[in-house]
N, CA and C atoms as an extended XYZ file, in Angstrom:
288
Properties=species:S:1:pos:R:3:atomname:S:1:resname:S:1:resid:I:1 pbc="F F F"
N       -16.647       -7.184        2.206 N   UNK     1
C       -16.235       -5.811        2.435 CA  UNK     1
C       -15.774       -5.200        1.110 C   UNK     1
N       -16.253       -4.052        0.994 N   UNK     2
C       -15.906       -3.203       -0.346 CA  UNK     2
C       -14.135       -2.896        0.032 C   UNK     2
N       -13.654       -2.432       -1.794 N   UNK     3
C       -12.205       -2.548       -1.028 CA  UNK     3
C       -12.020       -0.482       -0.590 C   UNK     3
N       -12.782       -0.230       -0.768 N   UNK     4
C       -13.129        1.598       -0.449 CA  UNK     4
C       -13.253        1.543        1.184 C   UNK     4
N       -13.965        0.252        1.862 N   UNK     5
C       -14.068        0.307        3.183 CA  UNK     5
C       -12.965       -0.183        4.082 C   UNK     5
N       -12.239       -1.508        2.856 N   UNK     6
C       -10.741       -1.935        3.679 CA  UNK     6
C        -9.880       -1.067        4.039 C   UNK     6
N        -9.875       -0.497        2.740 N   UNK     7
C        -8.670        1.137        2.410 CA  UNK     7
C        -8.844        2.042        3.450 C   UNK     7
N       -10.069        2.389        3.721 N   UNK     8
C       -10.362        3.152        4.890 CA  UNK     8
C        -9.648        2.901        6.296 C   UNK     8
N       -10.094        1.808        6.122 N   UNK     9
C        -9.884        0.611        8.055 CA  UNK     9
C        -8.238        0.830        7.998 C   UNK     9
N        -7.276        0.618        6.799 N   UNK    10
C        -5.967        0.368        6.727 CA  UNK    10
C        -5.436        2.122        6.759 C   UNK    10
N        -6.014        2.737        6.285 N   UNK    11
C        -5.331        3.783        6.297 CA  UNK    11
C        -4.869        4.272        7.767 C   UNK    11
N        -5.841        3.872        9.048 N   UNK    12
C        -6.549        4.384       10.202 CA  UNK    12
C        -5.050        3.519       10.936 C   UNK    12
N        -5.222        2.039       10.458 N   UNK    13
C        -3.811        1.273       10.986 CA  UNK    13
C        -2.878        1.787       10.585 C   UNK    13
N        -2.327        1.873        9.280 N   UNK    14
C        -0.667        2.659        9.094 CA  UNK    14
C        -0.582        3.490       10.065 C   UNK    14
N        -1.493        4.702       10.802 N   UNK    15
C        -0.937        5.749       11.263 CA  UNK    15
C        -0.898        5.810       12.283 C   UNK    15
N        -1.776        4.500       12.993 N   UNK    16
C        -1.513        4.358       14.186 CA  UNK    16
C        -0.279        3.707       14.297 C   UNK    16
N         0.335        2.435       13.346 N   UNK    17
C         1.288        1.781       13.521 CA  UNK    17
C         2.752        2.525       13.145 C   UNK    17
N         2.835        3.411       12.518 N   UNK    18
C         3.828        4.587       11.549 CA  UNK    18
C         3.345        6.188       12.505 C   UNK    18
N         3.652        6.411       13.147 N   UNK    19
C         3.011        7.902       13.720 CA  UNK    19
C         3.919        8.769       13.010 C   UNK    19
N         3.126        9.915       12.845 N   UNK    20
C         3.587       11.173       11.881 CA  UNK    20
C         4.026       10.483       10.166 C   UNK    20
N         3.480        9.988       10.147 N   UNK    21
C         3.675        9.258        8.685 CA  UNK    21
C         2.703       10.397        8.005 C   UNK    21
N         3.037       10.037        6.288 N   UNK    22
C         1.490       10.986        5.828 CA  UNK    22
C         1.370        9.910        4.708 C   UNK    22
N        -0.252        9.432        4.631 N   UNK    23
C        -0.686        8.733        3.659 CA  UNK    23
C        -1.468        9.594        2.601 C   UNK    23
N        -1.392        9.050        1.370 N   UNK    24
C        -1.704        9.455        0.676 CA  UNK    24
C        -2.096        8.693       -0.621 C   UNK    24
N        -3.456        9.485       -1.162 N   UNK    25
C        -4.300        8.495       -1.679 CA  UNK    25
C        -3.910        8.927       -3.404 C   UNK    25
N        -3.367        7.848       -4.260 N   UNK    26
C        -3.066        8.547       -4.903 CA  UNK    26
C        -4.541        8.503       -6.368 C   UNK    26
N        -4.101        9.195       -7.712 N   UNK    27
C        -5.458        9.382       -8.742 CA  UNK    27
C        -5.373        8.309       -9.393 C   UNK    27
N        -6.525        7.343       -9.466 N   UNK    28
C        -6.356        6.378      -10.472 CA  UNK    28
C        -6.478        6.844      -11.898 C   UNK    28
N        -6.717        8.131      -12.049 N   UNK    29
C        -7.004        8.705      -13.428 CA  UNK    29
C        -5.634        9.156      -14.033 C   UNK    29
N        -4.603        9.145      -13.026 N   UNK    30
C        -3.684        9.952      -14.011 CA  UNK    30
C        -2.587        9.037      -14.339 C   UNK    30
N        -2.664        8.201      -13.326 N   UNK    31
C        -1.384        6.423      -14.399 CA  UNK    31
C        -2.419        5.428      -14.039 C   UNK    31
N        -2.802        4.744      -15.107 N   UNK    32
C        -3.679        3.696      -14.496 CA  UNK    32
C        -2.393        2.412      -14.034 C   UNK    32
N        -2.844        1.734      -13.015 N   UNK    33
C        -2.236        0.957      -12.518 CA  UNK    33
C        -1.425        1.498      -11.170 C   UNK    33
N        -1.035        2.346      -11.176 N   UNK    34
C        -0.421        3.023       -9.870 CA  UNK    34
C        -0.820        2.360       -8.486 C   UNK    34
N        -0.421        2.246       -7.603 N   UNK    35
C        -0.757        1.331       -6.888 CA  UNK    35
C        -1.117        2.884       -5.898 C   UNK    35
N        -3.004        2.260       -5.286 N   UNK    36
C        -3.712        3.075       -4.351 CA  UNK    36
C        -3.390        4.179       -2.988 C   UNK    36
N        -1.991        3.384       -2.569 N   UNK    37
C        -1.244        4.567       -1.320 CA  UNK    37
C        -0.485        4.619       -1.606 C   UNK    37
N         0.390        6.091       -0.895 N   UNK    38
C         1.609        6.069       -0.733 CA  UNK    38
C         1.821        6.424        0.246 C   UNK    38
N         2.636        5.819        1.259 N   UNK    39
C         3.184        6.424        2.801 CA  UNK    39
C         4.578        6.980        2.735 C   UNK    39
N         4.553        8.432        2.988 N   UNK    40
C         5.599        8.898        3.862 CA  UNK    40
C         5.963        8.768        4.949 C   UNK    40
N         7.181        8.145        4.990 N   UNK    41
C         7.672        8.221        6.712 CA  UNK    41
C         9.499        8.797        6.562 C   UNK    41
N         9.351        9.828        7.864 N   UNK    42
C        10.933       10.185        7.527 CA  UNK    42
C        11.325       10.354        6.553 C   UNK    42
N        12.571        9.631        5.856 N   UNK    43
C        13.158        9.758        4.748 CA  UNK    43
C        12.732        8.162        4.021 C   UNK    43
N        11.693        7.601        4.056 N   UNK    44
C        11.545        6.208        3.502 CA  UNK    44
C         9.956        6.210        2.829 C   UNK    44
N         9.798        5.621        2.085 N   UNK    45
C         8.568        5.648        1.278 CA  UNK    45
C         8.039        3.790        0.830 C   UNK    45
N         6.613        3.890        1.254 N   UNK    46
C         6.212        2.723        0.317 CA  UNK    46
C         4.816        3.076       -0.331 C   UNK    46
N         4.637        1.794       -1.026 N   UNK    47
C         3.347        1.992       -1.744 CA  UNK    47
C         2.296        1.185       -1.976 C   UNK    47
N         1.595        0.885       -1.863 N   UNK    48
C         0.405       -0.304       -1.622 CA  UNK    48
C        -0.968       -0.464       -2.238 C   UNK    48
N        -0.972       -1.558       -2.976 N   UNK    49
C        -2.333       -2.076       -3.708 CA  UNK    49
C        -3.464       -2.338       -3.158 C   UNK    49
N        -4.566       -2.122       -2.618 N   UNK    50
C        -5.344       -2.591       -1.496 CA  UNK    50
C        -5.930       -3.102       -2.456 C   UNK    50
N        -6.688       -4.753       -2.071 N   UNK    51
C        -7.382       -5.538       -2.435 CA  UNK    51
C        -8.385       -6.116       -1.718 C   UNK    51
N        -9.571       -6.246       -1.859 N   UNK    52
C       -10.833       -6.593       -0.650 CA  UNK    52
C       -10.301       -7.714        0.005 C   UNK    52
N        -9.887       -8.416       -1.469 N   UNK    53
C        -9.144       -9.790       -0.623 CA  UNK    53
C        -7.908      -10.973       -1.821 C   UNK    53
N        -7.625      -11.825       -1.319 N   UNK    54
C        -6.471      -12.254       -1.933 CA  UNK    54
C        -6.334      -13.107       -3.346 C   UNK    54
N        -8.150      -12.952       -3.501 N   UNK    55
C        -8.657      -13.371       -4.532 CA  UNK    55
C        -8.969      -12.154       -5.506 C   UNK    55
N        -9.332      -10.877       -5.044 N   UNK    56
C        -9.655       -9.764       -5.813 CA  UNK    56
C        -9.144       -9.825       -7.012 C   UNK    56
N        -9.513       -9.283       -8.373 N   UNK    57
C        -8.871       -9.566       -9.050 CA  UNK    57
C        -7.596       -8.022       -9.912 C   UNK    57
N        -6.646       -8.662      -10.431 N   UNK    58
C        -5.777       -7.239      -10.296 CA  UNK    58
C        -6.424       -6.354      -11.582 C   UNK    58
N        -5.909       -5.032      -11.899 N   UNK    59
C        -5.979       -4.437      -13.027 CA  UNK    59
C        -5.249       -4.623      -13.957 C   UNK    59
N        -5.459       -4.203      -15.259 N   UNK    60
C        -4.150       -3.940      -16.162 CA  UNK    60
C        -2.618       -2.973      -15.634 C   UNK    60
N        -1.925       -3.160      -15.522 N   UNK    61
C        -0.353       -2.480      -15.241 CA  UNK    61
C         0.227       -2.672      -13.442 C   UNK    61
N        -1.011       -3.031      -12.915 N   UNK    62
C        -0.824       -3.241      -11.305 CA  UNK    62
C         0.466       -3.399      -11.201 C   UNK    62
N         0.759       -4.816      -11.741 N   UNK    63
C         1.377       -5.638      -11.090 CA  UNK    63
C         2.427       -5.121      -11.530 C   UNK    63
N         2.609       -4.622      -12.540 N   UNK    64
C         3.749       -3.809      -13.057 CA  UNK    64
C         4.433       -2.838      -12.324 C   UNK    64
N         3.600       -1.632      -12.254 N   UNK    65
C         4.231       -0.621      -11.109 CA  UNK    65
C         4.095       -1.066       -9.824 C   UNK    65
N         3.630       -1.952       -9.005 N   UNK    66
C         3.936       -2.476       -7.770 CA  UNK    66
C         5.373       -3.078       -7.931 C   UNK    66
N         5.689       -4.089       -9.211 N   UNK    67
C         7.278       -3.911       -8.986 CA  UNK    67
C         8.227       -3.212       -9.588 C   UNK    67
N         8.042       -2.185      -10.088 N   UNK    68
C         8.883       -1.094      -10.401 CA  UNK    68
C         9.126       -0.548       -8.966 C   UNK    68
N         8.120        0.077       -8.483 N   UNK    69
C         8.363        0.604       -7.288 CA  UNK    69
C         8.796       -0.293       -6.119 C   UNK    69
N         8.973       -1.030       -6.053 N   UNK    70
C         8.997       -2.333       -4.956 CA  UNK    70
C        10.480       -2.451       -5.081 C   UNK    70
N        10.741       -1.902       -6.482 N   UNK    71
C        12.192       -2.110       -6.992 CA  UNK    71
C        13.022       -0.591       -6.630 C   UNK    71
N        12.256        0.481       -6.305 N   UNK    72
C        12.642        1.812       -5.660 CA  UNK    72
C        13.182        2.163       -4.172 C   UNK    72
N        12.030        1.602       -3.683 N   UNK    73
C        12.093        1.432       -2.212 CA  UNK    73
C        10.984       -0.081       -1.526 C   UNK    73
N         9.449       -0.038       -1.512 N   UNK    74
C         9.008       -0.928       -1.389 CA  UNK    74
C         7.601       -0.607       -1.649 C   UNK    74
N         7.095       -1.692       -2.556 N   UNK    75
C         5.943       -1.814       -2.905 CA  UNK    75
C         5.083       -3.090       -2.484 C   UNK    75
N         4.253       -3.210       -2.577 N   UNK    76
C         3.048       -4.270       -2.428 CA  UNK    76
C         1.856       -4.610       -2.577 C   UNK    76
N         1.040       -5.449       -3.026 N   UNK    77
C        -0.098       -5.652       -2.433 CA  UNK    77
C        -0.566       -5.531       -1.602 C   UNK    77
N        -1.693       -5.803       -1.095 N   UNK    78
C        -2.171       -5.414        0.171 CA  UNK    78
C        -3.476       -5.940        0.328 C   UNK    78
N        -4.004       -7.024        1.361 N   UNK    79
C        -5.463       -7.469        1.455 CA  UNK    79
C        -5.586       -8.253        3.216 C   UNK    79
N        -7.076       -8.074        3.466 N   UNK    80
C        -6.193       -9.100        5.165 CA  UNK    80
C        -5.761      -10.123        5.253 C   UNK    80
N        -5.661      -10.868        3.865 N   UNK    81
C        -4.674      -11.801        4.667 CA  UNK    81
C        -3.705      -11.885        4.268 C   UNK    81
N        -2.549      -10.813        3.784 N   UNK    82
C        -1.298      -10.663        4.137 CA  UNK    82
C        -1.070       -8.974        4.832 C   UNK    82
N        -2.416       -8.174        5.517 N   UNK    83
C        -2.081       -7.208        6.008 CA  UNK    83
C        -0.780       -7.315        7.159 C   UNK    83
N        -0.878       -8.152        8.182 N   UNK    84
C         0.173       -7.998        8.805 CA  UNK    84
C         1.715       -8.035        8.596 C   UNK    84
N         1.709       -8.941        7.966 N   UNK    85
C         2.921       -9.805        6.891 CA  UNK    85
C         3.553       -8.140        6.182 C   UNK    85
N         2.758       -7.706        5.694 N   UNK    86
C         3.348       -6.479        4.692 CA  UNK    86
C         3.479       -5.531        5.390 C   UNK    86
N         2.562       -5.152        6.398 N   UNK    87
C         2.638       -4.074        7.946 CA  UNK    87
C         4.249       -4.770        8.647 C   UNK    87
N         4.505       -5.334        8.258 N   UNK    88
C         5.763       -5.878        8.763 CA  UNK    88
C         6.895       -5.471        8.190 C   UNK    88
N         6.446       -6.164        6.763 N   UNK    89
C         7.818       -5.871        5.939 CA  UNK    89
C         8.205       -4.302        5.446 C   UNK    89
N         7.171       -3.356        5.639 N   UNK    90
C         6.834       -2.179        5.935 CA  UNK    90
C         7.556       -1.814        6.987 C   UNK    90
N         7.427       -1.945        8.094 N   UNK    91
C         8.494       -1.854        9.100 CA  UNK    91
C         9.654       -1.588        9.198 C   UNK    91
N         9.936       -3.063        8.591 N   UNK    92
C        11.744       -3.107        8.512 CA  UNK    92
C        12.113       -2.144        7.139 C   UNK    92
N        11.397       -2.391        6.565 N   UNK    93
C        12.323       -1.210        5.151 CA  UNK    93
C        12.023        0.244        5.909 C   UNK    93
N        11.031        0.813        6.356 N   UNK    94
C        11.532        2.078        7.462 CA  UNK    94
C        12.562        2.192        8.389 C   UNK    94
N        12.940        0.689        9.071 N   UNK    95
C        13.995        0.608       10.106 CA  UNK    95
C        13.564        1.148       11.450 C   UNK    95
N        11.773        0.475       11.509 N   UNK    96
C        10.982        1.003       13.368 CA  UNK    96
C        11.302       -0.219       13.729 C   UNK    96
């Protein structure tokens, strides 16, 4: 699976799993490394790396601003096999 088609499939889950959330895709052109979403919910925010899979390999600065921001509110990776795991820990830092 391309990771353009995972991203897709996951976006479709956050909003079913987060209702009234707003996702948002952010520019890889304007910080490279920025990690691919950002979800609004309420007053809580995360942000997420999508990866085809757990082998994918990362970019230059990824890993960087995934923990800067992780260090804000909550950041992560993201691939299926820790989608649920992070759809989780996602959760509890919203407080659903």
């Amino acid at each position: 699976m391309l990771e353009s088609e995972y991203q897709a499939k996951l976006i479709k889950r956050i909003k079913k799993r987060f209702p009234n959330c707003i996702v948002m895709k952010t520019d890889p052109d304007y910080i490279q490394g920025i990690p691919d979403l950002l979800i609004l919910h309420e007053n809580h925010w995360a942000a997420l790396e999508c990866k085809r899979s757990e082998r994918a390999p990362k970019r230059p600065n990824q890993e960087y601003y995934v923990s800067v921001m992780n260090e804000m509110s909550f950041a992560s990776f993201i691939y299926p096999e820790n989608e649920e795991d992070v759809l989780n820990a996602i959760q509890q830092t919203f407080g659903n």
